[in-house]
N, C-alpha and C positions, 0 to 999 in steps of 0.2 A: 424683832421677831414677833409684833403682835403681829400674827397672822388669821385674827377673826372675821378682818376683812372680807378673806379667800375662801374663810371653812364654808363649805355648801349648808351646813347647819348653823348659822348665824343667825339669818332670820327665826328662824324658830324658837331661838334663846337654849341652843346646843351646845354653845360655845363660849367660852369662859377665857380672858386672860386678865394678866396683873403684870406684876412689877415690885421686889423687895430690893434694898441694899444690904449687905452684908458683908462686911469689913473691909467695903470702898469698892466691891463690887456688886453692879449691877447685873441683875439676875430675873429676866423678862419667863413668865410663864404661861402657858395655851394651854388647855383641855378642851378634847370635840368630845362627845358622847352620845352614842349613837349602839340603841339597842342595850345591850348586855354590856357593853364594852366601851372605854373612856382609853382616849388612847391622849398621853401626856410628854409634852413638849420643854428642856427649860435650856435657857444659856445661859452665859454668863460673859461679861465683860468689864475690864476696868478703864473707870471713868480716869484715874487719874494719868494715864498714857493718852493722849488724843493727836490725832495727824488733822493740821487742816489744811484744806484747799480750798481757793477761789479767788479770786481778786477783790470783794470786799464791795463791789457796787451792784446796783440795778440789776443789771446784766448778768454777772457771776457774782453769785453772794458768796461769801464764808460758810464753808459745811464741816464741819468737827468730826469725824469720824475714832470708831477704840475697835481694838484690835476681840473678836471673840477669844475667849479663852478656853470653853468650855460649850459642848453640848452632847445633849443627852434626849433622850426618844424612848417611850416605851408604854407597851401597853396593859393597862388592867383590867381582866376579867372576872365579870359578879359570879360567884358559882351558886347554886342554889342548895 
């Protein structure tokens, strides 16, 4: 879920994310901010459940996937 890629606010240094663990899950975090308003992003997923697919060579590598567990969206406004 880093999606700072995408934010239209990335160049400018608008956009913020990370990454904590917290009791085996992994919990990726984004903020845009923009104006007045910081609109906040987080999931969650556990590492220790992983599916993988690929055959393992050149061609198709091995790709680990974990199941999201959890997300959440919302935004906060400065009031003056």
């Amino acid at each position: 879920m880093l999606l700072c890629c995408f934010c239209p606010g990335a160049l400018a240094g608008k956009c913020y994310s990370g990454a904590s663990v917290i009791q085996g899950k992994t919990i990726p975090d984004h903020y845009e901010v923009s104006g007045n308003k910081m609109r906040v992003f987080f999931c969650s997923f556990s590492t220790d459940t992983k599916t993988t697919a690929g055959k393992g060579n050149d061609d198709v590598p091995l790709v680990g996937s974990y199941r999201v567990t959890e997300f959440q969206a919302g935004t906060l406004t400065r009031v003056q």
